[in-house]
Structure formats: structure tokens, C-alpha cells
C-alpha positions in Angstrom: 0.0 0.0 0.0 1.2 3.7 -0.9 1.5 6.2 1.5 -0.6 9.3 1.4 -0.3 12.8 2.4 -0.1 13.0 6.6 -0.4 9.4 6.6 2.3 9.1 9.4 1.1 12.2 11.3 1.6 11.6 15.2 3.4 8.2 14.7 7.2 9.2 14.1 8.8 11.5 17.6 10.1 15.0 16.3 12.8 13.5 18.0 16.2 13.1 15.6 19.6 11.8 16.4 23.0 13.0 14.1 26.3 10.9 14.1 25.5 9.1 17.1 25.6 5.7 15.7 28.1 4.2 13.2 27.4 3.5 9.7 27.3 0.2 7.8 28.1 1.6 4.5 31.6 3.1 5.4 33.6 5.5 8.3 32.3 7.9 10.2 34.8 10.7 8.5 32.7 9.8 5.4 28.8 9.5 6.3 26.3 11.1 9.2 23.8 8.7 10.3 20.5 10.4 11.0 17.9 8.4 13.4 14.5 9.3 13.7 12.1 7.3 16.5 8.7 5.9 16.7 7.2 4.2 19.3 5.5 1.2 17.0 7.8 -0.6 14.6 5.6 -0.1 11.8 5.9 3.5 11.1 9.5 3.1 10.8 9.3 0.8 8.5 6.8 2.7 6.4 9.0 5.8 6.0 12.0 3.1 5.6 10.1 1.8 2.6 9.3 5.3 1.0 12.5 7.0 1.3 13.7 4.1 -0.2 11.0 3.8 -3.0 11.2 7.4 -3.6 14.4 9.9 -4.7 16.0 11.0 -1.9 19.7 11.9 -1.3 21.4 9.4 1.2 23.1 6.4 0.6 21.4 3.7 2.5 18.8 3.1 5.2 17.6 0.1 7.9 14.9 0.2 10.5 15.6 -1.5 13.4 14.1 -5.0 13.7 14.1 -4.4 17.6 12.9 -1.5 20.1 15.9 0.2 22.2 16.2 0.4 26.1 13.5 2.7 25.9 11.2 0.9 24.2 11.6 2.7 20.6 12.2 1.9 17.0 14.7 3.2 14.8 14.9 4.2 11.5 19.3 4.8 10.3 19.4 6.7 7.5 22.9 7.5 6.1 24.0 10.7 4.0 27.2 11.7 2.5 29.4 13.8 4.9 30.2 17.1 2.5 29.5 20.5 2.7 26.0 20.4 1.3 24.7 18.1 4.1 22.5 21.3 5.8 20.8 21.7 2.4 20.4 18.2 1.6 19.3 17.0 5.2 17.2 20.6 5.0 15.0 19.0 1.7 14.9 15.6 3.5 12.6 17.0 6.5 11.0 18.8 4.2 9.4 15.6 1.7 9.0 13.3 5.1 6.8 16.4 6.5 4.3 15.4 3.8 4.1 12.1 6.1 4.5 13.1 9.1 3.0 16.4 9.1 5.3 19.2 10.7 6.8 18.8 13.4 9.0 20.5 16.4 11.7 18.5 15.3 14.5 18.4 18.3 17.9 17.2 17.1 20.7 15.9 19.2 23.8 15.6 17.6 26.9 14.1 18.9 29.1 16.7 19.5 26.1 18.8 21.4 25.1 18.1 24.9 21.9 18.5 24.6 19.0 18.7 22.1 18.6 21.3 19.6 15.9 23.0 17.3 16.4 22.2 13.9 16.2 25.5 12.8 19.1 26.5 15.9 21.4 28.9 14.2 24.3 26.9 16.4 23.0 23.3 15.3 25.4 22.9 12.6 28.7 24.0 14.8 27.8 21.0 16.0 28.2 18.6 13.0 31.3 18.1 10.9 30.6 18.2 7.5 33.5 18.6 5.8 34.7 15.1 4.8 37.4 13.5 7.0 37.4 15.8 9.4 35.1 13.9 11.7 36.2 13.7 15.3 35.2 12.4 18.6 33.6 14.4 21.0 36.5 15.0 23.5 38.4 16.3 20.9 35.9 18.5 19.4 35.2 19.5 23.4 39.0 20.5 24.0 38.5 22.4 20.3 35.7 24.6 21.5 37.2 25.2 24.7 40.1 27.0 23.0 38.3 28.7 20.3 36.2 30.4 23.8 39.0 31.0 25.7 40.8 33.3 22.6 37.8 34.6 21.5 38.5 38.2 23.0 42.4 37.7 21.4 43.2 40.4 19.2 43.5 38.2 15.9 41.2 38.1 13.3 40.6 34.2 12.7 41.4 30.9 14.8 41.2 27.7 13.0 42.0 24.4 14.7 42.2 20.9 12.3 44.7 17.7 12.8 45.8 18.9 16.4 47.4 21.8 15.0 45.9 25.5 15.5 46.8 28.5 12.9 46.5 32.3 14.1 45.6 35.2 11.6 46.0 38.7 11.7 45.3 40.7 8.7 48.9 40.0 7.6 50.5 37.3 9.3 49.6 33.6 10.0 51.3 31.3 12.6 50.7 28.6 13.3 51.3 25.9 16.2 51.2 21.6 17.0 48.4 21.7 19.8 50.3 19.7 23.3 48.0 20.4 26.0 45.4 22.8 27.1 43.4 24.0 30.3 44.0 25.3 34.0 47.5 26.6 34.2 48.0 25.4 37.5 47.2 21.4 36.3 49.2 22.1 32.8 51.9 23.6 34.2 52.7 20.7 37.1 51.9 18.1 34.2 54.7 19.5 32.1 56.9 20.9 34.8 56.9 24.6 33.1 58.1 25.9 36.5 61.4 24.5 35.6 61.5 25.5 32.4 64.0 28.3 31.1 62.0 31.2 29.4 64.1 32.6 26.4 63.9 35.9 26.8 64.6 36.7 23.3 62.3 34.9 21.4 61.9 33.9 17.9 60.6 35.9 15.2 57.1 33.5 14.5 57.2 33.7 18.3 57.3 37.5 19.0 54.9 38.0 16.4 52.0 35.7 18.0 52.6 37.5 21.1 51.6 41.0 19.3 48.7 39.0 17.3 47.0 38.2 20.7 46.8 41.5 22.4 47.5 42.3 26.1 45.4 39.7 27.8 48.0 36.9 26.5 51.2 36.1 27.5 53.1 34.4 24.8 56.2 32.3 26.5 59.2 30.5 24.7 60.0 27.5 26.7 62.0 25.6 24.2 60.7 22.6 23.9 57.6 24.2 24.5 55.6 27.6 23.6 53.1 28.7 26.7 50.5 30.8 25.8 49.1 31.9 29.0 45.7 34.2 29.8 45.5 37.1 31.8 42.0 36.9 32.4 40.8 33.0 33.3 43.9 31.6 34.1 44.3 29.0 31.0 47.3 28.2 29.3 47.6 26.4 25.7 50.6 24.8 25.6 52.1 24.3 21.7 55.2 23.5 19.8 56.5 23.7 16.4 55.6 27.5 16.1 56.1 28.7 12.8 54.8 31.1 10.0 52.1 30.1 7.9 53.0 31.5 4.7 50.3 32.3 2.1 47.2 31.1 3.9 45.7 34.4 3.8 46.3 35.8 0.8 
């Protein structure tokens, strides 16, 4: 039997999950798995059976022959990871509404600690969609952590990928191999910087990051290490391999 228009009204939760399960059809740094929830195991496989009947964008999708610990079914749907996912994922509400009928769809993603609206201006800081790029969610914690603590840093752009971090002004770049980050008092006694030498005459790529991050950053050569230490909240990002960045912002 075909579907209708509303024929799934009130029978699929505007409750949606992103990336928190793994895909069958390849890695995570290459698909988002979306799961949507119903109470009864035959709505899900209804919209299983349309989306894949019909001509939607995603590469695969399996309902799950079993509730969860709370009782629900699931419906895995898997889309390419690439920068058109919000558009594409955006369209795919969008032809299920004529279903479900609209909903107050609540999304959780991975990386987020809590649900989301889907039309949250801040939902998709919380999903990777450039391909291989995908990360867990300590890492992508520790990342957001520093781009908050330097957000009142006198340089124009901080961009964080592969464990490294890259600092523009509006003519230098410089960028840094990430070693630790947090409370300078738990950093510094992990890394014994108390008994590191400062060089007082610093690098050039080191001297300039110093002016790059305005007066509420301290910018220390250790030698093995590079401290860069707040003024304000007492956090310290630890780095190494300082150098200049040339032609990234050109």
C-alpha cells in the first residue's frame, strides 16, 4: 500500500539523532547517520520503505528489527558527509513532512550536549561536515574550549584541524602543533613549566603571536615548548613547532 499525504502524522517522535551511531556503508569521516524514532515498529518501516522507493539523497537506510532500552524503534538513514549536508538534510525534513506532518523537530547531535531546534542557528557548529574531518567528542570539546578561551584575542581568525591551530591577523599567519590545554596550575605541574627556562629573546614567528593576541595573552618560549598563557581565566595552551604560515591568507 502507498503512502498518502499525513499518513504518518503523530506516529514518528520530532525526536532526531546526528552521528551518534556508526554507519554500515563506510567511516564515520565519510557518512552522518541520521535516526529518527517511533514508538511502534511499523511506522518506521513505512518511512524506511518510502525513502527508499522514492528519490531521496542518502546512501542507504535500515529500521531496526528491535525496540531500544526505551522501548523505541529506529529508523538509520545514512547521508554523504560534505558541505551540502544542511541543504540536503534541510530538503529531507521537508518531503517526510508530507508524512509526518510538521513537526518540532529536536535534534541531538553528537558533539552537542543536549538537544537542539532544527532551525538552531548553532546546530550545525555541531556537526562536521566537511569530509574526513570527523572527530570524537572530547576532541571536538578541547577544540571549542580554545576557540572560547581566545575569542577576546586580538586576531582576526582561529582555525583548529589535525591537532594543530593556525593564528591570523590581517597579515601574518602562525601557526602551532596543539600539546595540551586548560587550567595553568594542572598544565603547568603536568609539564613541569616551573622548571622550564624562558628565552627571553624569542623567535621571530614567536614575538609576532605575542603582538597577534593583544594584552590579555602572554606568549612564552620554553624551548621545547611555547606557553601561551591568559591574563583573564587563568588557562594556558601549551604548543610546539611555532612557525609562519605562509600564504594562507592571501
Amino acid at each position: 500500500m502507498s503512502l498518502t499525504f499525513e499518513d504518518l502524522k503523530n506516529t514518528i517522535l520530532p525526536f532526531i539523532s546526528i552521528d551518534e551511531f556508526e554507519p554500515k556503508s563506510g567511516l564515520n569521516t565519510e557518512i552522518i547517520v541520521v535516526a529518527f524514532y517511533a514508538e511502534e515498529q511499523g511506522p518506521v518501516q513505512d518511512l524506511n520503505t518510502f525513502i527508499q522507493r522514492g528519490s531521496f539523497d542518502v546512501i542507504d537506510t535500515e529500521a531496526s528489527p528491535n525496540p531500544d532500552e526505551n522501548g523505541r524503534y529506529l529508523l538509520f538513514i545514512e547521508f554523504e558527509r560534505n558541505e551540502v549536508f544542511a541543504a540536503t538534510f534541510d530538503k529531507f525534513i521537508r518531503d517526510i513532512e508530507n508524512l509526518t506532518g510538521t513537526q518540532e523537530w529536536q535534534v541531538k547531535p553528537y558533539l552537542a550536549d543536549h538537544t537542539m531546534a532544527i532551525d538552531d542557528p548553532e546546530l550545525y557548529n555541531h556537526i562536521i561536515t566537511t569530509p574526513g574531518e570527523y572527530k570524537n567528542k572530547k576532541e571536538f570539546g578541547v577544540e571549542s574550549e580554545i576557540k572560547e578561551s581566545f575569542k577576546n584575542a586580538t586576531v582576526v581568525d582561529l582555525t583548529i584541524a589535525d591537532g594543530c591551530v593556525i593564528f591570523t591577523d590581517r597579515s601574518d599567519s602562525v601557526g602551532a602543533k596543539i600539546e595540551d590545554f586548560g587550567e595553568y596550575q594542572t598544565v603547568s605541574a603536568k609539564h613541569r613549566l616551573k622548571e622550564a627556562a624562558i628565552n627571553l629573546s624569542p623567535r621571530t614567528e614567536i614575538h609576532c603571536l605575542d603582538v597577534m593576541l593583544g594584552e590579555d595573552w602572554h606568549v612564552f618560549d620554553m624551548g621545547k615548548y611555547v606557553a601561551l598563557e591568559s591574563n583573564t581565566n587563568e588557562e594556558v595552551l601549551l604548543v610546539s613547532d611555532v612557525q609562519f604560515i605562509y600564504g594562507s591568507n592571501k
